[in-house]
PDB file as gemmi writes it, atoms N, CA and C in Angstrom:
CRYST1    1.000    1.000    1.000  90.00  90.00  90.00 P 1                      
ATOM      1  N   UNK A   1     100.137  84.940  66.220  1.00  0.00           N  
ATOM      2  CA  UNK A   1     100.734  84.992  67.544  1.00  0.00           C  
ATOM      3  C   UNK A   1     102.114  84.353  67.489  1.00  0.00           C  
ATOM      4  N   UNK A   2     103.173  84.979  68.018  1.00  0.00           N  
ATOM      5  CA  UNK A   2     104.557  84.677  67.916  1.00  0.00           C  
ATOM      6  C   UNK A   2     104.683  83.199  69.447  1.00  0.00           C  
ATOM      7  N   UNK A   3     105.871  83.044  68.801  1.00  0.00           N  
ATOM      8  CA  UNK A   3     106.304  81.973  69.919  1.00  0.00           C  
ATOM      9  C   UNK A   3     107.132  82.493  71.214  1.00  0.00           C  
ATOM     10  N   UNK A   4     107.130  81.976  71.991  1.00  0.00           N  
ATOM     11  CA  UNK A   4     107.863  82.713  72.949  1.00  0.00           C  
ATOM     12  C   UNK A   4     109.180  81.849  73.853  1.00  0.00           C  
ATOM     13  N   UNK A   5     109.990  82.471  73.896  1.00  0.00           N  
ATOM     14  CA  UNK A   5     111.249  81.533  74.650  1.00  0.00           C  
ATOM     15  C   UNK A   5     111.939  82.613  75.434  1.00  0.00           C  
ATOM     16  N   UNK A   6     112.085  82.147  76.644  1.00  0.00           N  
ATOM     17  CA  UNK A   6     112.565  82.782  77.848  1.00  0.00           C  
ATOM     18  C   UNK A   6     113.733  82.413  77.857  1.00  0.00           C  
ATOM     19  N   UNK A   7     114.859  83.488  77.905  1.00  0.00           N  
ATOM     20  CA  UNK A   7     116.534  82.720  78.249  1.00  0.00           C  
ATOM     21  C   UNK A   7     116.683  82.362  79.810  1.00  0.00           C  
ATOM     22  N   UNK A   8     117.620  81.667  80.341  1.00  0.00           N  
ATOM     23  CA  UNK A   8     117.765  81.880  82.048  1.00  0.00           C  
ATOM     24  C   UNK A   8     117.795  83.046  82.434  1.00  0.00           C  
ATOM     25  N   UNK A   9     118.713  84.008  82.208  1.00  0.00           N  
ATOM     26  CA  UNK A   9     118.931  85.283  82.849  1.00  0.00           C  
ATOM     27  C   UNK A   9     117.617  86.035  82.679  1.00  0.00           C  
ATOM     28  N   UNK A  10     116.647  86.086  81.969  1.00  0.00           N  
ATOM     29  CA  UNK A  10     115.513  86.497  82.722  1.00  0.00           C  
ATOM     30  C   UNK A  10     114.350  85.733  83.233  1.00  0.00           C  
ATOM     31  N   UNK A  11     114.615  84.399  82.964  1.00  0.00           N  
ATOM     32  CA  UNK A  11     114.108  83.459  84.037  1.00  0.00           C  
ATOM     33  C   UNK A  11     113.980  83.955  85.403  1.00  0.00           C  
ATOM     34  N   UNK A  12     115.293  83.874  85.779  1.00  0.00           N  
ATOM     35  CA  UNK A  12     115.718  84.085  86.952  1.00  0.00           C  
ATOM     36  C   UNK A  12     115.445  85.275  87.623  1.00  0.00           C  
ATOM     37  N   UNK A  13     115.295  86.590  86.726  1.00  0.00           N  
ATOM     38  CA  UNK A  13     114.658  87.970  87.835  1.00  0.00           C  
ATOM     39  C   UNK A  13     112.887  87.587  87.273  1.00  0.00           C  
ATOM     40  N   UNK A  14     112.340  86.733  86.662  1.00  0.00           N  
ATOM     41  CA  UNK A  14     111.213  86.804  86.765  1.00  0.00           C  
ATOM     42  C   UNK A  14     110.873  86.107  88.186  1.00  0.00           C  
ATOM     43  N   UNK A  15     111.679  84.905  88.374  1.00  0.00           N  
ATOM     44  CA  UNK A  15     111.397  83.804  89.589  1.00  0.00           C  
ATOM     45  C   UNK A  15     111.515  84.868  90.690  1.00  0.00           C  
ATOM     46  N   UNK A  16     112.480  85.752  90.595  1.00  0.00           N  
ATOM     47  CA  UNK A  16     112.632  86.963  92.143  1.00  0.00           C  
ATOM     48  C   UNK A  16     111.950  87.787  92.506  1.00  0.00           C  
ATOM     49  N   UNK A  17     110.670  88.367  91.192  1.00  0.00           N  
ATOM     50  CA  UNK A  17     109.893  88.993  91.353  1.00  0.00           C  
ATOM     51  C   UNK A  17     108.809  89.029  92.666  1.00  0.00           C  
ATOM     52  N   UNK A  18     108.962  89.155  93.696  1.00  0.00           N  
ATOM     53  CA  UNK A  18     108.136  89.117  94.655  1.00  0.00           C  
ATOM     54  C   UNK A  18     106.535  89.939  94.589  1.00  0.00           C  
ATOM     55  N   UNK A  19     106.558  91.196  93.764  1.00  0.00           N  
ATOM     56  CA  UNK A  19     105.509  91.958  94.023  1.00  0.00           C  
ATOM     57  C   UNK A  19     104.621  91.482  92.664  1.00  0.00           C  
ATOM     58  N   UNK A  20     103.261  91.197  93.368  1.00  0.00           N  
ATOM     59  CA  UNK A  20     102.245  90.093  92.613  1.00  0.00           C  
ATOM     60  C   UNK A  20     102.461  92.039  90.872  1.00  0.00           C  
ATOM     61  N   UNK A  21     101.902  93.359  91.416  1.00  0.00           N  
ATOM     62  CA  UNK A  21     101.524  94.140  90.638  1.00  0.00           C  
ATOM     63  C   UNK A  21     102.601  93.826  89.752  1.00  0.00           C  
ATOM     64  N   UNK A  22     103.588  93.881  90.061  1.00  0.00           N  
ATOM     65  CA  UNK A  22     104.577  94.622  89.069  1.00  0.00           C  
ATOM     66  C   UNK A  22     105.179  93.183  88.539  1.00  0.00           C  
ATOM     67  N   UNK A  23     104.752  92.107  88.782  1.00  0.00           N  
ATOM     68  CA  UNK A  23     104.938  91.144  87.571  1.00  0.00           C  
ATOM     69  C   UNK A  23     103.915  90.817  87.037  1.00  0.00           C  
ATOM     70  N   UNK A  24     102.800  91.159  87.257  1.00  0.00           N  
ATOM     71  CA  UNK A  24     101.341  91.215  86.002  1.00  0.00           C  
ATOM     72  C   UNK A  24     101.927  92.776  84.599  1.00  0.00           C  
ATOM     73  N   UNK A  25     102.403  93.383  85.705  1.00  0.00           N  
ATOM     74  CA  UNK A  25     102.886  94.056  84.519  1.00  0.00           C  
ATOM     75  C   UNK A  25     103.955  93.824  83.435  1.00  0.00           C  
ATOM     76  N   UNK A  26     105.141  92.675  84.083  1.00  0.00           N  
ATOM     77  CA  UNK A  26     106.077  92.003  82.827  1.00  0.00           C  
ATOM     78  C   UNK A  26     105.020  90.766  82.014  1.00  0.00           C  
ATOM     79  N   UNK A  27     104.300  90.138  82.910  1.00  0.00           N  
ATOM     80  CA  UNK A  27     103.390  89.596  82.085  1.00  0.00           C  
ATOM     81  C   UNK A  27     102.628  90.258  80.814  1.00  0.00           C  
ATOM     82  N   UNK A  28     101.823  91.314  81.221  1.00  0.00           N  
ATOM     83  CA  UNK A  28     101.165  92.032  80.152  1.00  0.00           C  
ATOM     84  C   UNK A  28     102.208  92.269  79.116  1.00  0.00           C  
ATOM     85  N   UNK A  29     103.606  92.866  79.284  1.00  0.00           N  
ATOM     86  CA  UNK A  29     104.301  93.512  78.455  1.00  0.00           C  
ATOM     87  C   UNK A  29     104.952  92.639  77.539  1.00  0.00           C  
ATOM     88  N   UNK A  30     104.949  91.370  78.195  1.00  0.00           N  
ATOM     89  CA  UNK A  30     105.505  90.087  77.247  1.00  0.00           C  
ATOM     90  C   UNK A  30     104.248  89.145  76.231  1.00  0.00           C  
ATOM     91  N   UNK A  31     102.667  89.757  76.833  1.00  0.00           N  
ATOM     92  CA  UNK A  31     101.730  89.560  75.933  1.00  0.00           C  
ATOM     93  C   UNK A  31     101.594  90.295  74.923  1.00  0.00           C  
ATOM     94  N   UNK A  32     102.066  92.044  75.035  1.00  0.00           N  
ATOM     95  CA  UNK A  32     102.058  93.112  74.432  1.00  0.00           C  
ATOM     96  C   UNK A  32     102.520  92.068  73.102  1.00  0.00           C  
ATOM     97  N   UNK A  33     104.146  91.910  73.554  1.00  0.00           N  
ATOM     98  CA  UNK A  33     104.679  91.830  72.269  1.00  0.00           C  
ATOM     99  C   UNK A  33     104.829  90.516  71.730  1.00  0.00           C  
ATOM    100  N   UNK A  34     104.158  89.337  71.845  1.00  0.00           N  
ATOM    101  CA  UNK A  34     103.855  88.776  71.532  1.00  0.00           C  
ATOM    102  C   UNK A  34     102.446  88.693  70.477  1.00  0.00           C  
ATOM    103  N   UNK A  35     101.428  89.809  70.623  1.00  0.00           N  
ATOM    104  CA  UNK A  35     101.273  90.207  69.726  1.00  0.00           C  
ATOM    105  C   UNK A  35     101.420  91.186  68.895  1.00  0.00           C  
ATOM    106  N   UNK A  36     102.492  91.474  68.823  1.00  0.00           N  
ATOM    107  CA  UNK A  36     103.217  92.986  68.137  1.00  0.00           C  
ATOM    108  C   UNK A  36     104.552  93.038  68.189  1.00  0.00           C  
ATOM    109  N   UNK A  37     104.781  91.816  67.523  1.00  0.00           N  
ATOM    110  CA  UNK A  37     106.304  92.004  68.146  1.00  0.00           C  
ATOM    111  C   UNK A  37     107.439  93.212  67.808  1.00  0.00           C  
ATOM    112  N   UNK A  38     106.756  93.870  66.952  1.00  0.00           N  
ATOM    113  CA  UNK A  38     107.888  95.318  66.612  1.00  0.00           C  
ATOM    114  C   UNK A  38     107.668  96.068  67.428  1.00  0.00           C  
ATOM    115  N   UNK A  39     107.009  95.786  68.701  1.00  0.00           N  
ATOM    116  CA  UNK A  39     106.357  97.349  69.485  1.00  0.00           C  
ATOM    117  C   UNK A  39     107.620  97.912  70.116  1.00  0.00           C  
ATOM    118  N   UNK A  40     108.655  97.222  70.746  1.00  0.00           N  
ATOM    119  CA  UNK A  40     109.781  97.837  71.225  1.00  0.00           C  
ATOM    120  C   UNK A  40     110.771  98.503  70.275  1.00  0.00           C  
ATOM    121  N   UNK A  41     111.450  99.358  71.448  1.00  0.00           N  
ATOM    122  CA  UNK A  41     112.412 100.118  70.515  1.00  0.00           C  
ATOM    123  C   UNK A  41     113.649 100.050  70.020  1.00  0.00           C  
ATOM    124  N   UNK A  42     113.880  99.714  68.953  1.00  0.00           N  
ATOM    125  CA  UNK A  42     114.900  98.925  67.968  1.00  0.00           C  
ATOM    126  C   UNK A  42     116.428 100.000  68.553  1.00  0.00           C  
ATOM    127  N   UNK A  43     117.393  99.025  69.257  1.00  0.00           N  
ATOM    128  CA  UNK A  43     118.215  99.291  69.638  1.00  0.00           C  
ATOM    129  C   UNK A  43     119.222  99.332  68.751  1.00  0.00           C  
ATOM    130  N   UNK A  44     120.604 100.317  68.868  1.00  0.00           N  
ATOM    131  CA  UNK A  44     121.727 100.409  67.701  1.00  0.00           C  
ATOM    132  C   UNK A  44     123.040  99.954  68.043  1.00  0.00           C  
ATOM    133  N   UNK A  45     124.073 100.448  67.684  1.00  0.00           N  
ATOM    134  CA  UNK A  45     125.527 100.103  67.646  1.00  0.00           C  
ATOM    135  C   UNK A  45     125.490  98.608  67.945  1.00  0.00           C  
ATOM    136  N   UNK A  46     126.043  98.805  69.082  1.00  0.00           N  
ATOM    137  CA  UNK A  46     126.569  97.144  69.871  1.00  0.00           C  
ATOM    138  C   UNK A  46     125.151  96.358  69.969  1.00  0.00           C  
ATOM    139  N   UNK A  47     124.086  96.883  70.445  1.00  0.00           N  
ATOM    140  CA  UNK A  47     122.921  96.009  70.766  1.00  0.00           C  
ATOM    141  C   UNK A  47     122.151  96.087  69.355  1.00  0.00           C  
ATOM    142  N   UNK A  48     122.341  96.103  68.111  1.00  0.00           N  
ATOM    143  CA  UNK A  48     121.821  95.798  67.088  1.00  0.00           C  
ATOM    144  C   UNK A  48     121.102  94.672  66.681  1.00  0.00           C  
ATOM    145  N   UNK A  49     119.743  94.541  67.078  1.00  0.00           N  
ATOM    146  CA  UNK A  49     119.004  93.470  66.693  1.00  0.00           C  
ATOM    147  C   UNK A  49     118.258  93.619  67.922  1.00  0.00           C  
ATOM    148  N   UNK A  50     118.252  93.726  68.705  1.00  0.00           N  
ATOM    149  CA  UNK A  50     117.176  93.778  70.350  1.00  0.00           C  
ATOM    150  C   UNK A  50     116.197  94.662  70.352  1.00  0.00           C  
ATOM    151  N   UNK A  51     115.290  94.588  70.697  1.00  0.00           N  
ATOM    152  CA  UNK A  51     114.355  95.615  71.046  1.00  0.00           C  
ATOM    153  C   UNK A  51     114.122  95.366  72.872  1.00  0.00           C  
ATOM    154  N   UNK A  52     113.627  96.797  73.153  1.00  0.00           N  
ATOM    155  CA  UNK A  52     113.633  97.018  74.418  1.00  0.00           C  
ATOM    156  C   UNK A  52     111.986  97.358  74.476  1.00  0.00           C  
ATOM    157  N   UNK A  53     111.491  96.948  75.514  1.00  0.00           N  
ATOM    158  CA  UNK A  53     109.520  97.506  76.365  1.00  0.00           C  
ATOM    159  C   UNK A  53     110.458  98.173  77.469  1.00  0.00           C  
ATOM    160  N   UNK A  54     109.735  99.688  77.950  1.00  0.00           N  
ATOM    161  CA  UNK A  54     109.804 100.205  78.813  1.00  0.00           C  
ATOM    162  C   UNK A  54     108.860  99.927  80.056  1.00  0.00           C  
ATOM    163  N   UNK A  55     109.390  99.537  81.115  1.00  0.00           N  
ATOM    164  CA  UNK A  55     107.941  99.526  82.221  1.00  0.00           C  
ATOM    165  C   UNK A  55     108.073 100.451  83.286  1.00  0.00           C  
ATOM    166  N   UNK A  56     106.918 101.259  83.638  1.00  0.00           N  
ATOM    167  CA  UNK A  56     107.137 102.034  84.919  1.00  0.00           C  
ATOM    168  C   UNK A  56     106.391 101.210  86.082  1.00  0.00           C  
ATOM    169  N   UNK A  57     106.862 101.157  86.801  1.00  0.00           N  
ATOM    170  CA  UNK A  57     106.031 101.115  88.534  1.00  0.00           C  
ATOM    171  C   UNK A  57     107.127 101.225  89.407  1.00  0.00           C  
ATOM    172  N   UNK A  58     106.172 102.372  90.456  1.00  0.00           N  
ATOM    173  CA  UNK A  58     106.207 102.762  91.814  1.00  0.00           C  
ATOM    174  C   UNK A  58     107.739 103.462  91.376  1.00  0.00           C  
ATOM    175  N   UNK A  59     107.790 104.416  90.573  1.00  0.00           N  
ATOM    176  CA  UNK A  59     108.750 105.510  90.265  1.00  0.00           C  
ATOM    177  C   UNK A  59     110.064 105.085  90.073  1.00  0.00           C  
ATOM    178  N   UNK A  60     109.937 103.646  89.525  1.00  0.00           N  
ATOM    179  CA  UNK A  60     111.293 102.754  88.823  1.00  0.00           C  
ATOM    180  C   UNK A  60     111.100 102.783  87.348  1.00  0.00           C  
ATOM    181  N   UNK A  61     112.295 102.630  86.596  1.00  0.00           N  
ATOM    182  CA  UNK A  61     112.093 102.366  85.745  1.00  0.00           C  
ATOM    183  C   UNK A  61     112.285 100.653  85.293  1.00  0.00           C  
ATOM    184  N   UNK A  62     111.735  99.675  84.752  1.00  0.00           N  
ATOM    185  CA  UNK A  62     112.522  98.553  83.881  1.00  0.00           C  
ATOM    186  C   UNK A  62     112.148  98.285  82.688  1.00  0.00           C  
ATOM    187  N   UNK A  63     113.224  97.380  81.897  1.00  0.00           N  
ATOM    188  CA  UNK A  63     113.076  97.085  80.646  1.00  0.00           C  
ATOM    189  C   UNK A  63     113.076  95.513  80.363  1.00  0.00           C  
ATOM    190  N   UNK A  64     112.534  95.419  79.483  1.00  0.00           N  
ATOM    191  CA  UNK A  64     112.430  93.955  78.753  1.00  0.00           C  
ATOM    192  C   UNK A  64     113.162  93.776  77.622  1.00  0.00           C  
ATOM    193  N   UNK A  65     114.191  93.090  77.310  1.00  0.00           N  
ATOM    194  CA  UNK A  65     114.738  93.191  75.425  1.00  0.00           C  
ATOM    195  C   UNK A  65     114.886  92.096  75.410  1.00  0.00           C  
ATOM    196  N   UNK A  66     114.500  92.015  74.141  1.00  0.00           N  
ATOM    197  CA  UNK A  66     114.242  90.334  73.264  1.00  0.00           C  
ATOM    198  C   UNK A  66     114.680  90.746  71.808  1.00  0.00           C  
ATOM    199  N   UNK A  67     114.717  89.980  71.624  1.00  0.00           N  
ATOM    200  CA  UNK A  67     115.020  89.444  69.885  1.00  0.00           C  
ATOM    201  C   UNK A  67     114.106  88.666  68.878  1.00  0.00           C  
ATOM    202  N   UNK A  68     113.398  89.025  68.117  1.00  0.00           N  
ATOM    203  CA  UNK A  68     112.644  88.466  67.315  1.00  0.00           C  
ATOM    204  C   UNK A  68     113.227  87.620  66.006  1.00  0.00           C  
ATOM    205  N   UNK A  69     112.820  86.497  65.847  1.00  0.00           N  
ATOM    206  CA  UNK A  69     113.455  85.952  64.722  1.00  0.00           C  
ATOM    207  C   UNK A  69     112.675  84.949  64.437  1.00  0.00           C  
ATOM    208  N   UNK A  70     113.024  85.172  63.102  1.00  0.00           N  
ATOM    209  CA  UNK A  70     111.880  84.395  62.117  1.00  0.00           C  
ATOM    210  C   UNK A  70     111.861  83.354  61.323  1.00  0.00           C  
ATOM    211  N   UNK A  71     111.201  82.333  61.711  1.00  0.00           N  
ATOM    212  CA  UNK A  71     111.839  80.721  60.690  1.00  0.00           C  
ATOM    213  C   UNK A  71     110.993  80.078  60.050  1.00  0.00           C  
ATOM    214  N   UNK A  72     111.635  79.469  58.812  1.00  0.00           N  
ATOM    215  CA  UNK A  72     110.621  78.996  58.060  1.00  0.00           C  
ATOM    216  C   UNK A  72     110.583  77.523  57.977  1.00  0.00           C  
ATOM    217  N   UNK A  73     109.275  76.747  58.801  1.00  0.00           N  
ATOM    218  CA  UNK A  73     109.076  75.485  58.897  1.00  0.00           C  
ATOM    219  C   UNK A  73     109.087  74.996  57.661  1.00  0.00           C  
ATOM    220  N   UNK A  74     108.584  73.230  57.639  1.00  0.00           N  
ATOM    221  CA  UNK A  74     108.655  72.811  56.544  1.00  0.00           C  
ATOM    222  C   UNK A  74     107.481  72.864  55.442  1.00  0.00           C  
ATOM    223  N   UNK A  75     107.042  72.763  56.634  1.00  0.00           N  
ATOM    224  CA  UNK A  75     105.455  73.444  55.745  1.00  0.00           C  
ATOM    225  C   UNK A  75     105.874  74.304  54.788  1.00  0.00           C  
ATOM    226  N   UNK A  76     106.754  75.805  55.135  1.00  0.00           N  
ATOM    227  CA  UNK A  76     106.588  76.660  53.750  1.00  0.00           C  
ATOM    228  C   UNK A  76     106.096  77.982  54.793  1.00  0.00           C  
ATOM    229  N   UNK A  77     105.467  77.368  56.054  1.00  0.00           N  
ATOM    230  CA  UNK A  77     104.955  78.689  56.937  1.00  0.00           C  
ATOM    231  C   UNK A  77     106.090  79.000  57.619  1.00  0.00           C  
ATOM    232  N   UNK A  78     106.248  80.865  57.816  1.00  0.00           N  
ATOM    233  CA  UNK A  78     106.888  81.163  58.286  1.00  0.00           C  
ATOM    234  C   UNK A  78     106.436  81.530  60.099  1.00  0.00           C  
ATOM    235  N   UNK A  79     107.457  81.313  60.952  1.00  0.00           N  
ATOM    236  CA  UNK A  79     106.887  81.558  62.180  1.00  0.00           C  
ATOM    237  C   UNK A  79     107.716  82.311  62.913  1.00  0.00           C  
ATOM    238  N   UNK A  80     106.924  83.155  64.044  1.00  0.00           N  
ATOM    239  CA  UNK A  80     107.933  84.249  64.708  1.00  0.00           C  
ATOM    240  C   UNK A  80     108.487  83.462  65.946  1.00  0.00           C  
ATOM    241  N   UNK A  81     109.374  83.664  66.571  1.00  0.00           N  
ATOM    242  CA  UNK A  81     110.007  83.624  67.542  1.00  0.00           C  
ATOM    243  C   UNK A  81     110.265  84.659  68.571  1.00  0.00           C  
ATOM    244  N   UNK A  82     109.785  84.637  69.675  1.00  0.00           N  
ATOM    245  CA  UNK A  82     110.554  85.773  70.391  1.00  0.00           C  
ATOM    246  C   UNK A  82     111.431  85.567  71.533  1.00  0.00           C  
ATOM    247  N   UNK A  83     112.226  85.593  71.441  1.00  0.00           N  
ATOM    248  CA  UNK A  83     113.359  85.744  72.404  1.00  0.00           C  
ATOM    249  C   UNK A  83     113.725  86.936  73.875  1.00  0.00           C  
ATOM    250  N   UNK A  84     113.119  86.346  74.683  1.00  0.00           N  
ATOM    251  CA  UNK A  84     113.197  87.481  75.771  1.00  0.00           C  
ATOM    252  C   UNK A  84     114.717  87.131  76.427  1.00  0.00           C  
ATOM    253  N   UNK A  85     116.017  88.002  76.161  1.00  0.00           N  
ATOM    254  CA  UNK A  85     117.484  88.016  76.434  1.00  0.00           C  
ATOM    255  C   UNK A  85     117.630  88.717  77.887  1.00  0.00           C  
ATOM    256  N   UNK A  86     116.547  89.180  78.301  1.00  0.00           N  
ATOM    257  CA  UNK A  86     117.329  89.810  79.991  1.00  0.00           C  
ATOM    258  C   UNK A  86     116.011  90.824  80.329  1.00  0.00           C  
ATOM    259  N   UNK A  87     115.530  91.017  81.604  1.00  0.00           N  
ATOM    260  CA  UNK A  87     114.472  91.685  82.452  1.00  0.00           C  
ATOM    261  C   UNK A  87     115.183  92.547  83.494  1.00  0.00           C  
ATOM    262  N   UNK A  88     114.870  93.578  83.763  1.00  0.00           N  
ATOM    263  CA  UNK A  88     115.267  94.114  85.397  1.00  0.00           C  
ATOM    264  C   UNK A  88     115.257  95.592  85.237  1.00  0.00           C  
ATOM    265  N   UNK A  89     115.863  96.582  86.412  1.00  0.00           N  
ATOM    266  CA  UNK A  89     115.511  97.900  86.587  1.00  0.00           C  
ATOM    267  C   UNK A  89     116.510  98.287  85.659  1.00  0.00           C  
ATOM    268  N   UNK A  90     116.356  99.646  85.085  1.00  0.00           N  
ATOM    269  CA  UNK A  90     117.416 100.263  84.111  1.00  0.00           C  
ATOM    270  C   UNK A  90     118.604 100.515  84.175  1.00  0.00           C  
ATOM    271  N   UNK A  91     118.901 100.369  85.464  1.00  0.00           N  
ATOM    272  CA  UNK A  91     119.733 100.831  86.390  1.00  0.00           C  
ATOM    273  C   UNK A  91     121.116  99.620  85.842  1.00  0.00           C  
ATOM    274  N   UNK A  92     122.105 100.002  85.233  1.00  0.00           N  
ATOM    275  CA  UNK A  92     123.526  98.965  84.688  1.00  0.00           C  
ATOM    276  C   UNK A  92     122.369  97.634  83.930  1.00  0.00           C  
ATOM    277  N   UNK A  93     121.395  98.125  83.140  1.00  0.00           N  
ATOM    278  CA  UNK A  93     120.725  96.837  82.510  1.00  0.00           C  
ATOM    279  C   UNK A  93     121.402  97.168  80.753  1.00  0.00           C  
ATOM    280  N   UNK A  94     121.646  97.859  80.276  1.00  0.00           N  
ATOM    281  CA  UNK A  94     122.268  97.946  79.148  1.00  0.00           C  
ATOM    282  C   UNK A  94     124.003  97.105  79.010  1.00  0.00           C  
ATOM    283  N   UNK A  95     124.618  97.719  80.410  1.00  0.00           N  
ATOM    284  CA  UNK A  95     125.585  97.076  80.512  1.00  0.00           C  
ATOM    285  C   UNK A  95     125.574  95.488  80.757  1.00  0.00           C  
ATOM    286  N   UNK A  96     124.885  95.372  81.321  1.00  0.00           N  
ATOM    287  CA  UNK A  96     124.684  93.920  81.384  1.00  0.00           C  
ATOM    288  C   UNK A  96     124.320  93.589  80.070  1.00  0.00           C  
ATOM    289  N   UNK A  97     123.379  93.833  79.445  1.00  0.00           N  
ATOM    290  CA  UNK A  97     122.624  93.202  78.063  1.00  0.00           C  
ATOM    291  C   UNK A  97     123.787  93.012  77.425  1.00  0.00           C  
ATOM    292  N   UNK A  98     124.548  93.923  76.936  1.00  0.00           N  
ATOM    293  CA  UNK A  98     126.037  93.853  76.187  1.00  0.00           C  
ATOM    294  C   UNK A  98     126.745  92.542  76.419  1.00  0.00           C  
ATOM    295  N   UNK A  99     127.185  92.736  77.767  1.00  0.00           N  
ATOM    296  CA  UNK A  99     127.817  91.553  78.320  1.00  0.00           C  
ATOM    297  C   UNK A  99     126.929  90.040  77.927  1.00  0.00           C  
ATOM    298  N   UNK A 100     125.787  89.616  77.951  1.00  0.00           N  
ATOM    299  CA  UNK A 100     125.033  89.066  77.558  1.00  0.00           C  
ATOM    300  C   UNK A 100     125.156  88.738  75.709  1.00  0.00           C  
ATOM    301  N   UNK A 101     124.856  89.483  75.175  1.00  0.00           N  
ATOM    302  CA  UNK A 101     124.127  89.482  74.119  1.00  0.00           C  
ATOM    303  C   UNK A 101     125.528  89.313  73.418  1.00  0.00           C  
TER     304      UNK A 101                                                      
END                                                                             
């Protein structure tokens, strides 16, 4: 099981989330990949290194992209990290991520 670290900027549209459904569903999707962390889809050019989860509800689209990265304690064990970099509807969320990332 990977580690998990939330940046502010999706802190903050998680805290706005008002509708109980559709944040059990960023919940699930941030359990998804926490155990799986390759499940998203490996983004290119400028966003090179992010992966994106697609979520549908109530005929919206949003996305989740994080960054996985991997470190090796002193132990000798290596451990995952996941980095969730930005949450919200699809709608100017790439442009933003850019600006971000």
């Amino acid at each position: 099981m990977a580690r998990l670290v939330i940046q502010p900027a999706a802190q903050r549209y998680f805290k706005k989330i008002k509708n109980s459904n559709l944040k059990k569903l960023f919940k699930d999707a941030i359990a998804a990949i926490l155990d799986d962390p390759s499940l998203g889809e490996m983004k290119r050019a400028d966003l090179l290194g992010i992966q994106c989860v697609d979520i549908y509800y109530n005929k919206t689209n949003y996305e989740v992209a994080y960054h996985v990265v991997n470190v090796d304690t002193e132990e000798g064990i290596g451990e995952t990290i996941v980095v969730v970099l930005l949450a919200g509807t699809r709608e100017n969320f790439y442009k933003e991520l850019k600006r971000y990332w």
